[in-house]
VOGU-3710 file (C-alpha; in Angstrom, 3 decimals, decimal comma):
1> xxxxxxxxxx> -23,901/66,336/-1,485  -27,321/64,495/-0,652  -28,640/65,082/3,390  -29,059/61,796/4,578  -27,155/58,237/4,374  -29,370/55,941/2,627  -31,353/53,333/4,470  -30,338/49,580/5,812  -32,317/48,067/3,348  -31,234/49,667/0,242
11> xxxxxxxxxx> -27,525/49,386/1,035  -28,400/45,480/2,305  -29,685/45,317/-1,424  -25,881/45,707/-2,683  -23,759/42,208/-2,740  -22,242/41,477/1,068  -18,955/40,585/1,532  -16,986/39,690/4,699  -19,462/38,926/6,066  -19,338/37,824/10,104
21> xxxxxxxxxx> -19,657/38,177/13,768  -17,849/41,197/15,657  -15,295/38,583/17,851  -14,543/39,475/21,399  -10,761/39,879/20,494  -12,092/43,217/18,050  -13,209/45,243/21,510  -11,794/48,078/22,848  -12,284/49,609/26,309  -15,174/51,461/25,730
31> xxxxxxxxxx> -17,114/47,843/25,309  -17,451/48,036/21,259  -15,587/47,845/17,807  -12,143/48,935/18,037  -12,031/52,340/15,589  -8,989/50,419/13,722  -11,280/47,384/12,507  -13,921/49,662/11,259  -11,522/50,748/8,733  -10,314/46,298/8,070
41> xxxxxxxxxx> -13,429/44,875/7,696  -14,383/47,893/5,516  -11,023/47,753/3,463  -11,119/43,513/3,249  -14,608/43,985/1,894  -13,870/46,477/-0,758  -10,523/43,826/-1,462  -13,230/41,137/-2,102  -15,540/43,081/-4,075  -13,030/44,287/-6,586
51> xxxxxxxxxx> -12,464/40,670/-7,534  -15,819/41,235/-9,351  -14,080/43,962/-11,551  -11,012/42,031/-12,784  -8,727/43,057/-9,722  -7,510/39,442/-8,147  -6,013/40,058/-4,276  -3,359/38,699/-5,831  -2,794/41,188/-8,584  0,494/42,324/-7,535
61> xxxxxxxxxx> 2,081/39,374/-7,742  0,545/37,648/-10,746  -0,226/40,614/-12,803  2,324/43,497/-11,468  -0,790/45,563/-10,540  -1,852/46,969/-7,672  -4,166/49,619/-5,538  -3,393/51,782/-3,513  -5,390/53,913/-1,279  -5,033/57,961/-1,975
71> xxxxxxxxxx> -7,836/59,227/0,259  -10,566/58,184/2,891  -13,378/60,240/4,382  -14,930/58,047/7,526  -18,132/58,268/9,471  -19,002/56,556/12,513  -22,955/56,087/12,556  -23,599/53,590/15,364  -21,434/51,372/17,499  -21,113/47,727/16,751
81> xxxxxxxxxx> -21,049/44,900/19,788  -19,120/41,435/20,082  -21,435/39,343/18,969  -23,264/42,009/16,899  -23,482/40,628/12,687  -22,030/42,811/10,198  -21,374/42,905/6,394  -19,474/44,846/3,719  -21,284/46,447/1,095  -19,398/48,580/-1,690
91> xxxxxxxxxx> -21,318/51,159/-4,109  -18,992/52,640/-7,105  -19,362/56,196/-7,802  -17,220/56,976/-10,751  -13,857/56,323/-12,260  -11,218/58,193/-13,806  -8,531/56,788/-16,052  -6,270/55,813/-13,058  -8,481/56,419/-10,213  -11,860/54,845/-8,829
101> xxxxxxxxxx> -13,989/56,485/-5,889  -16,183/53,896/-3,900  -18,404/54,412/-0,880  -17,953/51,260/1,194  -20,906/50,901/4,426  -20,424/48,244/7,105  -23,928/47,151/8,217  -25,047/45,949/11,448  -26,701/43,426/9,889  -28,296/42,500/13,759
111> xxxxxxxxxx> -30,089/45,435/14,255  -30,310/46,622/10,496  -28,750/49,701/10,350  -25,564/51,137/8,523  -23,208/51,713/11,230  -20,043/52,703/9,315  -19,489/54,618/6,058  -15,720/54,609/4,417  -15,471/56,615/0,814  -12,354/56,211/-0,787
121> xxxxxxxxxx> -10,295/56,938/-3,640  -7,876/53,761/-4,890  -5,579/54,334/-7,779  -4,043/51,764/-9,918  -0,532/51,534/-10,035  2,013/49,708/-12,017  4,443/47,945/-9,393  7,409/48,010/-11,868  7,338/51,927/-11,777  5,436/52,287/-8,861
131> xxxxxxxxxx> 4,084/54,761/-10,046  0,139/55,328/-11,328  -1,160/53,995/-14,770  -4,263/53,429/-16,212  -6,347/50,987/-15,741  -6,463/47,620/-17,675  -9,213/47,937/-20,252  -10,954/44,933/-19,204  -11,168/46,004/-15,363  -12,107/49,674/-16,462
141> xxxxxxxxxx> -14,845/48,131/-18,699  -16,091/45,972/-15,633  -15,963/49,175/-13,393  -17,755/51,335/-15,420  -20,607/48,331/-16,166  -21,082/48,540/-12,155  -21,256/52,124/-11,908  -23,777/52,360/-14,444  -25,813/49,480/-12,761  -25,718/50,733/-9,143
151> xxxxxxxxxx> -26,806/54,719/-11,098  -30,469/52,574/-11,551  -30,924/52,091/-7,850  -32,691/54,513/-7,152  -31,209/56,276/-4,230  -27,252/58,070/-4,231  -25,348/57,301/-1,757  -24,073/60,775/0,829  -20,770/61,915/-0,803  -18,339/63,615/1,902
161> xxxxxx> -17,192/66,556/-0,317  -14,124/66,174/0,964  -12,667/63,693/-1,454  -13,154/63,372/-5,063  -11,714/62,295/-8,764  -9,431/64,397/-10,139
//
């Protein structure tokens, strides 16, 4: 595990998805981001950016495929404001043959810092069986194309320890 989360402007480098203003309707009592759209606008960002790897949002219907979510590790760096603006940004850390772990940061794109870190594990799953399976080749091809590209950043993003392939 690295020591420190990796700066606004190298995770700003990554491709931003959702990709708006924190709406009035998203506070909470305490005068900021409601914990449970943290966890969303992270998850609909990760949705949008695994278009890019051959996984369609409407996979389960057209293709019988889905992911599911296995595990999530989340840190809370810095609140987030009504009004503030924010965007998704997902780095892939590895794959196994029916498994993917991603760190996914929410950046407060207002005052340039990463406010929210989700890493997950999603596994692919075959909705006949419901049950796991492998991944397609093509999408496992296009995932492992990505996590060779975002290895040549330069900087690894803070793994939790507490989730992992297997």
């Amino acid at each position: 595990m690295t020591t420190s989360q990796p700066s606004y402007e190298q995770v700003a480098a990554l491709p931003a998805y959702c990709q708006q203003s924190i709406p009035v309707a998203f506070e909470d009592f305490n005068g900021h981001l409601n914990v449970r759209h943290y966890l969303g606008i992270a998850s609909e960002g990760l949705d949008e950016s695994l278009i890019e790897v051959g996984i369609p949002m409407n996979w389960p219907a057209a293709g019988g495929q889905a992911v599911f979510s296995a595990e999530h590790h989340l840190t809370y760096l810095s609140e987030l404001r009504t009004g503030d603006k924010i965007s998704v940004r997902v780095r892939f850390v590895g794959r196994s043959a029916r498994a993917a772990h991603v760190v996914v940061y929410l950046l407060d794109d207002s005052h340039e810092s990463v406010s929210y870190v989700m890493e997950e594990i999603f596994l692919h799953m075959d909705m006949d069986t419901r049950k796991t399976s492998d991944w397609p080749d093509d999408v496992a091809g296009a995932m492992d194309k990505r996590i060779a590209e975002e290895k040549e950043l330069g900087w690894a993003p803070e793994l939790s320890g507490s989730v992992a392939l297997r």
